[in-house]
C-alpha positions in Angstrom: 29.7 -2.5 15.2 30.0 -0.7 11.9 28.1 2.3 11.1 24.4 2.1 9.2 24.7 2.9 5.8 22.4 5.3 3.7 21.3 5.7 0.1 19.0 9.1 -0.1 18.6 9.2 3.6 17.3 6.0 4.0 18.8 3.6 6.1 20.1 0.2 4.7 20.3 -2.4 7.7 23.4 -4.8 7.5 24.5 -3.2 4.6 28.5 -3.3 4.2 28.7 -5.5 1.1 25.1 -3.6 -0.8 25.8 -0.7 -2.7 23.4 1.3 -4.9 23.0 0.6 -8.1 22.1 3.9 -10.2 20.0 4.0 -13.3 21.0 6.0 -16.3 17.4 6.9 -17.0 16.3 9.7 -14.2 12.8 10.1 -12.5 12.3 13.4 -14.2 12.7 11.6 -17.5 10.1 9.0 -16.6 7.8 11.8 -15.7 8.0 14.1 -19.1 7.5 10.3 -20.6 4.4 9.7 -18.8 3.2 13.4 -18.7 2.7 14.2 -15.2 4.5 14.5 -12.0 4.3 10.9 -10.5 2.1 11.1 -6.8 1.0 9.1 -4.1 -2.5 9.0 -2.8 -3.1 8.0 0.3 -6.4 7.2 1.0 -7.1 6.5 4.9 -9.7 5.8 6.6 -12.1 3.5 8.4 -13.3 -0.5 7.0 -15.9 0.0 5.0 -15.4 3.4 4.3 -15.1 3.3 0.7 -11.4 3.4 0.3 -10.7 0.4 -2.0 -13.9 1.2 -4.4 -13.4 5.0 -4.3 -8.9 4.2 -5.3 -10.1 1.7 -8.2 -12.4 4.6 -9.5 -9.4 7.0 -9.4 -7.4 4.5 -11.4 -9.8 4.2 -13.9 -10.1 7.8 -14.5 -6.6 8.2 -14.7 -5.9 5.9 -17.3 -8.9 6.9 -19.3 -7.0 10.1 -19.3 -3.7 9.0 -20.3 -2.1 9.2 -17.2 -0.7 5.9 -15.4 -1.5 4.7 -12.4 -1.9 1.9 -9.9 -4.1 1.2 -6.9 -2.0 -0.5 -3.7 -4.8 -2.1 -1.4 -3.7 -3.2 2.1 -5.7 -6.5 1.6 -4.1 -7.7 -1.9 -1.2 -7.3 -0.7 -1.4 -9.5 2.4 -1.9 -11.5 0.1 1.6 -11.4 -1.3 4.0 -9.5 -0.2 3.2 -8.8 3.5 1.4 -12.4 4.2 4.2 -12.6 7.0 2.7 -9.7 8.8 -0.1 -9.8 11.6 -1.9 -7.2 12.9 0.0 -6.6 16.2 1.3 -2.7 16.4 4.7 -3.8 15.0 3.4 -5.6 12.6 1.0 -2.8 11.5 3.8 -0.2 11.0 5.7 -2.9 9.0 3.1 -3.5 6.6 2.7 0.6 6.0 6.8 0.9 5.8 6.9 -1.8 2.7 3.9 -0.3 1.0 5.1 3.2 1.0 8.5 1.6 0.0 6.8 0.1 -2.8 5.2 3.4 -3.5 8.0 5.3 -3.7 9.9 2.9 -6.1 6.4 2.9 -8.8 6.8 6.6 -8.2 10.2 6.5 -9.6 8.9 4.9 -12.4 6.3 7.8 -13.0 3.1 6.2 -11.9 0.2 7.7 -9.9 0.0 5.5 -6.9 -3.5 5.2 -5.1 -2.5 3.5 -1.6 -5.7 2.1 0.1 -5.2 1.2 3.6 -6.8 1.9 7.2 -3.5 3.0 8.5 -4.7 4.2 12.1 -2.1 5.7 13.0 -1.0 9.5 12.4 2.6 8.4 13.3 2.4 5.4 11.2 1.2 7.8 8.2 3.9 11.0 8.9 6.3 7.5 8.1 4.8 6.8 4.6 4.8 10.8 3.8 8.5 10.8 4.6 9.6 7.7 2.8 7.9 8.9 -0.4 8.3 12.8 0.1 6.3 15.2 1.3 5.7 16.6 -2.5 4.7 13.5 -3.6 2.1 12.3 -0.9 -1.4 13.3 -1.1 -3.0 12.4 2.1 -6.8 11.9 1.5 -9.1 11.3 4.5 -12.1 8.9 3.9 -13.5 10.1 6.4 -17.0 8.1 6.0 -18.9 7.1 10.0 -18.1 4.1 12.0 -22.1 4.3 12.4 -22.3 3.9 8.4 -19.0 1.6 8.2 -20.6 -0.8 10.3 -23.7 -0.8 9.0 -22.4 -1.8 5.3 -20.1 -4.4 7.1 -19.0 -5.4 3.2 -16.7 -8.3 4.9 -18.4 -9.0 7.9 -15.4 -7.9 10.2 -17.3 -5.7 12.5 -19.6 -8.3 13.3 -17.0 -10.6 13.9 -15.3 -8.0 16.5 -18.1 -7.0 17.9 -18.3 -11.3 19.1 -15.0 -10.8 20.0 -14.2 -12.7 17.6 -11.1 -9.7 16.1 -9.1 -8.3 18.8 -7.6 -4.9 18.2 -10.1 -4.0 15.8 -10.0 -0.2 14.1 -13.1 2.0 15.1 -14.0 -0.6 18.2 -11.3 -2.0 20.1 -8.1 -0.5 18.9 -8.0 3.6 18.1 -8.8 5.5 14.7 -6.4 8.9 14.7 -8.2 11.1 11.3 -5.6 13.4 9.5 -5.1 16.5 11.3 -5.0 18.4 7.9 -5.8 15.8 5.1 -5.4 17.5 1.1 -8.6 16.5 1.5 -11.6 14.6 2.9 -14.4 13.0 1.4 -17.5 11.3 3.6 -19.1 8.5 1.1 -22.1 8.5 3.0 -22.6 11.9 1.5 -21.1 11.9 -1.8 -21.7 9.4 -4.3 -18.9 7.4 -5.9 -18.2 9.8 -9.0 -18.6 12.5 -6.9 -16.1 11.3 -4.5 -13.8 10.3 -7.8 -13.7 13.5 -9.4 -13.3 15.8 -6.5 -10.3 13.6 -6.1 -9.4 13.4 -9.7 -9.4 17.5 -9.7 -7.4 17.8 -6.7 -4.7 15.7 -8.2 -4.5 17.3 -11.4 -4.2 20.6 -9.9 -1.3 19.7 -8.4 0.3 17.1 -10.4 -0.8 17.0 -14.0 
């Protein structure tokens, strides 16, 4: 068995006939072009904790500003490109391992990427930070109540897992870990939306604009 290759420290699996194709155009260039220093946001937290609403906001201030950017939801795209995935452990880390993959690449491009998913896990997140890079990744903890979550059910699913109608659900039958020590964390239940969206909107710029 021959050994794995890499291409910037990440592993390519299978890979003795794929080699990497460099551009001539570098990621610093994109970013002087776009006029900021492309970021991921990484917006965790419970369903129904505002994630979703609170990363389209953040888009649309950023592009009012001049500054691009793109919102990744976890349920568009299961809709696409990670409709093969389930919601067993595996599965789970799979679907946060091609998003952050995806992340890192529109990154590359110099876009502001606004990554909405529940992402449970701290282990599973620590993946996304290190695929992207640690200087890029902006971990923001949504950090809303199950109490409130549930009561604003927007999709019905904690009804349905409360009938046992979900198993594994986040926040009833499968485990929520919260950021240890999130960039930041924002309750919706206590903030209002462009409250929420500018707090964020300042903490990016701070550090990225």
């Amino acid at each position: 068995m021959g050994m794995m290759e890499t291409v910037d420290g990440h592993a390519l699996s299978g890979a003795s006939n794929i080699f990497w194709h460099g551009s001539q155009v570098t990621a610093e260039a994109r970013c002087r072009q776009a006029g900021q220093q492309a970021a991921t946001v990484w917006l965790t937290g419970l369903s129904g904790a505002g994630k979703s609403t609170l990363a389209c906001a953040l888009e649309d201030r950023l592009v009012a500003s001049g500054h691009p950017a793109y919102v990744l939801d976890g349920d568009n795209l299961r809709h696409h490109l990670n409709s093969d995935l389930g919601f067993s452990p595996a599965d789970r880390q799979e679907n946060i391992r091609r998003s952050a993959e995806v992340a890192r690449l529109m990154n590359d491009a110099g876009l502001f990427v606004i990554c909405a998913f529940i992402s449970p896990l701290r282990r599973d997140r620590d993946m996304a930070r290190d695929l992207i890079g640690a200087n890029n990744f902006l971990e923001v903890h949504v950090s809303t109540s199950r109490k409130l979550c549930e009561a604003r059910d927007p999709k019905g699913l904690y009804k349905k897992a409360r009938a046992g109608l979900i198993p594994e659900f986040t926040g009833i039958t499968a485990p929520y870990e919260a950021p240890l020590a999130p960039a930041l964390s924002l309750d919706t239940g206590a903030l209002t939306l462009n409250s929420a969206c500018e707090l964020l909107y300042q903490q990016l710029a701070r550090r990225f604009v």
